[in-house]
N, C-alpha and C positions, 0 to 999 in steps of 0.2 A: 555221452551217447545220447542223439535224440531221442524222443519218445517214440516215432519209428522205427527207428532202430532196435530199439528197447523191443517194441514189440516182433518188429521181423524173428529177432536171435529167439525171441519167446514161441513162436512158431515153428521155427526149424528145429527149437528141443523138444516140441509136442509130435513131430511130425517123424523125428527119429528116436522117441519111444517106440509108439505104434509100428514104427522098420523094423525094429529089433537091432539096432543099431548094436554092436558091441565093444568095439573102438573109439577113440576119441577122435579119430581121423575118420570114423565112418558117419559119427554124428555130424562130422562136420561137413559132410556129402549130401546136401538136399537133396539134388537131384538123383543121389544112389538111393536114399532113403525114397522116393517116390514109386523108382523102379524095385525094389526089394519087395513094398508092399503092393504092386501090381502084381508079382512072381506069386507071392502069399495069397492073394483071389484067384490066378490061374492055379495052384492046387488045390486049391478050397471048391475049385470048377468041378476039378475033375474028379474029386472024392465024394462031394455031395450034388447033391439036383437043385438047382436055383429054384430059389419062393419067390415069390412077388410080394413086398412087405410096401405100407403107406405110411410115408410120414406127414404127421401135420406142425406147418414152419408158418406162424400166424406173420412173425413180423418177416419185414421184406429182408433185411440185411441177412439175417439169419436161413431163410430159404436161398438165396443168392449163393452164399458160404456153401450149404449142401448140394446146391446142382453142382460147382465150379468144386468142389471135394470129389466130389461122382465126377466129375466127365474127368478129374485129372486121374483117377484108379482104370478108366476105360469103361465105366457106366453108362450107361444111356438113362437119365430121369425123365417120365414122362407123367402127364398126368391123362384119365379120360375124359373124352368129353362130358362136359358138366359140372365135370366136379370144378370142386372151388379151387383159385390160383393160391390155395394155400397149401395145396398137397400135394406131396410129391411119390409119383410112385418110382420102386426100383426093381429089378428082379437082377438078384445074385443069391451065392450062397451065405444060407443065414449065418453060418459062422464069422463070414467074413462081416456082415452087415452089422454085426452085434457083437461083435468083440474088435472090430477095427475102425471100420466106420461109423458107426452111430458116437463111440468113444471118441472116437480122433476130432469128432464135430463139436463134441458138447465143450472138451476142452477149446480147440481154435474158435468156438462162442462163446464162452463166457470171459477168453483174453482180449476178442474184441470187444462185443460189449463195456466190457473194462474201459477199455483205450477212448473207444467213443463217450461213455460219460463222464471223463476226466477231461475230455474233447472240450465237451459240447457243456460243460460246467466255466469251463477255463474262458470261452470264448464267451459266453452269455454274461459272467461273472465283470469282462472286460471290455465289454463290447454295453451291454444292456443295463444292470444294474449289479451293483459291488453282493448283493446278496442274493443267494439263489438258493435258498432251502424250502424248505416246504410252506404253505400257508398257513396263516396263525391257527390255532383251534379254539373257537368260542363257543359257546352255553349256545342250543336254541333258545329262539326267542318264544317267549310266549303267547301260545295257541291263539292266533287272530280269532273275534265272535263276527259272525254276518249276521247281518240285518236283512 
């Protein structure tokens, strides 16, 4: 299995937890699992009163993953004017935001993340130099005197 691969199937089992998937045939239904947890925000609608909550998503990959998570639930992320392109607001209900969405994000970010710096180790490792860890740690030097 590629390492794409590896990560897609890692996906589709983050994405039918959060379904409720209860089948091994349902897990294996992305697309059911996407609609399941749209049906789960449509009654989360209509039992509670949407908030308007702010997330702050510094790096880009990671805010990209939350808009494109939100618009595929049927969200709309926006942010006001002014604010910084790091934040993103949403208004739904908080249940859903904090028990489906916020969770279902942090997992599908830290499996990317994963994938990208085994990426981005593999490639600099083979491409740039055979060693790619951290810089050495030495002693400061001692305290320059001016004249």
């Amino acid at each position: 299995m590629t390492p794409e691969a590896h990560l897609r199937a890692k996906l589709d089992k983050i994405e039918a937890l959060f379904a409720g998937a209860g089948t091994a045939g349902e897990r294996a239904a992305a697309g059911a699992a996407a609609e399941r947890i749209r049906a789960r925000l449509r009654r989360s609608a209509g039992e509670e009163c949407p908030v308007e909550m702010r997330f702050a998503l510094p790096d880009t990959w990671s805010r990209q993953l939350f808009v494109a998570l939100s618009r595929r639930y049927g969200l709309r992320p926006y942010r006001y004017r002014r604010q910084r392109k790091t934040t993103v607001m949403l208004r739904a209900p908080r249940s859903f935001l904090e028990g489906v969405l916020w969770p279902e994000f942090l997992q599908i970010n830290d499996a990317l993340t994963e994938y990208l710096a085994e990426v981005t180790d593999r490639i600099v490792r083979e491409a740039v130099h055979g060693t790619t860890g951290e810089a050495d740690e030495v002693e400061e030097p001692a305290t320059l005197i001016r004249r």
